[in-house]
C-alpha positions in Angstrom: 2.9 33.2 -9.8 3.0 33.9 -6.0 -0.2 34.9 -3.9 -0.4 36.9 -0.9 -3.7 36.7 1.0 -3.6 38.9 4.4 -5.0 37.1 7.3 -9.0 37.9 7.4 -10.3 39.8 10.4 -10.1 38.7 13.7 -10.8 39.0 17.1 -9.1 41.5 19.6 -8.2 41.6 23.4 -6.6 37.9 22.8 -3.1 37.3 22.7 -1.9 37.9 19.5 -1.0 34.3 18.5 -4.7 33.2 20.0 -6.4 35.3 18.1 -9.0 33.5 16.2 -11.4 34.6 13.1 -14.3 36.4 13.6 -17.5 34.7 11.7 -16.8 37.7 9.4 -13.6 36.7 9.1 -14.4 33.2 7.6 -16.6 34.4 5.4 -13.8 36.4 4.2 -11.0 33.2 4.1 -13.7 31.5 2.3 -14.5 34.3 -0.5 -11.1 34.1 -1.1 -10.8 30.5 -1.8 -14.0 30.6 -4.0 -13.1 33.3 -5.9 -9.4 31.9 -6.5 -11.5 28.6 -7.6 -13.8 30.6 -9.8 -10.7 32.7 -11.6 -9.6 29.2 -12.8 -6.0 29.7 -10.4 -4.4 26.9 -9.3 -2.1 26.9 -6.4 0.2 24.4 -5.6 0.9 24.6 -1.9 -0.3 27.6 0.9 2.4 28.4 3.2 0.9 30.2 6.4 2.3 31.5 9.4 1.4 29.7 12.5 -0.5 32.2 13.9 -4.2 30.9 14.6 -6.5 33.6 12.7 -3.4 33.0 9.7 -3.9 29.0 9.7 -7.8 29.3 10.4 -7.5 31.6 7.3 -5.6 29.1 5.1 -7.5 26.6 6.2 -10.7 28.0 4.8 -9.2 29.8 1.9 -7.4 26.3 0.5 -10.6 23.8 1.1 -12.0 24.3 -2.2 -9.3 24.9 -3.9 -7.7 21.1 -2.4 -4.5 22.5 -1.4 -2.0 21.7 1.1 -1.1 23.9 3.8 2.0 24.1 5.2 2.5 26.0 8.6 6.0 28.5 7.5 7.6 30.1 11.3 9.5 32.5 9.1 5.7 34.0 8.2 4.8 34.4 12.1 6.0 38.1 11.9 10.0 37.7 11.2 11.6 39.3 8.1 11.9 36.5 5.6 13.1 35.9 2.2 10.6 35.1 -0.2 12.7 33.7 -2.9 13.9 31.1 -0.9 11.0 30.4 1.0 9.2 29.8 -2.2 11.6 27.9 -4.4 10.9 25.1 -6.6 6.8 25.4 -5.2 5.1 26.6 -8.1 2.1 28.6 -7.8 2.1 29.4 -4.0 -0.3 30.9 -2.0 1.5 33.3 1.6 -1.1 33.8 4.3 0.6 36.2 6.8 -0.3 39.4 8.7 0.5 43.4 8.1 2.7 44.9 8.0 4.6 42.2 6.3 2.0 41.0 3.9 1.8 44.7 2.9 6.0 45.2 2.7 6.1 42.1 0.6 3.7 43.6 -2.4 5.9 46.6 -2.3 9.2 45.2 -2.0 7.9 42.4 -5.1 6.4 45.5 -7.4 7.1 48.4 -5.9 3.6 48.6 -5.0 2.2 51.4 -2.4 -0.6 49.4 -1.2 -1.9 48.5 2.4 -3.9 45.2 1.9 -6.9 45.0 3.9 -7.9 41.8 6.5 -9.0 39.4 4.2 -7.4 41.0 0.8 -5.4 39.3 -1.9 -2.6 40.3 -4.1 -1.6 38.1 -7.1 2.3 38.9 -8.2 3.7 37.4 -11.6 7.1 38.1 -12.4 6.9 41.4 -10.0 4.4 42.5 -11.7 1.0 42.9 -9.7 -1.6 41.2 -11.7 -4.3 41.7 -9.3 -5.3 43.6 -6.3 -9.0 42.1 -4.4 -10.4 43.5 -1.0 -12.8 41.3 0.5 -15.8 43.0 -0.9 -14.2 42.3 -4.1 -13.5 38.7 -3.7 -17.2 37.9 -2.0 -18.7 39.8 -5.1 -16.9 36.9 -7.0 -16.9 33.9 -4.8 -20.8 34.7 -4.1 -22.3 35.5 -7.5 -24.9 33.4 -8.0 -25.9 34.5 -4.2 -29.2 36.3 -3.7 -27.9 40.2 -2.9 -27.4 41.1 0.8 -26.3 37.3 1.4 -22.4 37.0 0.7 
């Protein structure tokens, strides 16, 4: 099973690789951790790009689901193969940034989606097996939330 979770939103007019999360955009990294811990997944090791709002998002995302981070170059922006980038991990979570996170689905399923800031995709086999937007995953992560709060 591979994961691709799409950096959350972040600020502009920084550099690109400054660029940190918005408040919106932790509460994003962190719907997306809780709601991969309430689905029952387990992930075996997050590979993120180096980017800031990437790591700050894999950071979050990973915390209650206790898994490892690794920082992955190849996810910074340059084409990559994700065969060999993911071999012999197991489950693995990719944090990375558009258009790449959105070329990946398709070129894994053959998928037309764009995944929003914050979205996950869950790929098994090249099949897509799921396909959250951040509304989605909050509405999951923060059920048992009084409504208005998530």
């Amino acid at each position: 099973m591979l994961w691709l979770l799409r950096h959350a939103e972040a600020a502009d007019g920084i550099a690109d690789d400054d660029r940190p999360l918005t408040e919106k955009g932790f509460r994003q990294a962190d719907a997306a951790g809780i709601a991969l811990a309430r689905l029952g997944e387990r992930i075996d090791v997050c590979l993120s790009s180096p980017k800031l709002r990437a790591v700050q998002t894999a950071e979050h995302a990973c915390e209650p689901l206790a898994v490892e981070v690794r920082l992955e170059p190849a996810l910074g922006g340059a084409p990559f193969d994700v065969e060999e980038l993911t071999a012999g991990l197991g489950t693995v979570l990719i944090v990375g940034h558009d258009p790449s996170m959105s070329l990946l689905l398709h070129d894994l399923t053959g998928t037309q989606a764009r995944m929003k800031k914050g979205g996950l995709a869950g790929v098994n086999k090249g099949e897509l097996v799921t396909l959250m937007r951040p509304v989605e995953l909050a509405a999951i992560a923060f059920a048992d939330a009084p409504v208005g709060t998530g």
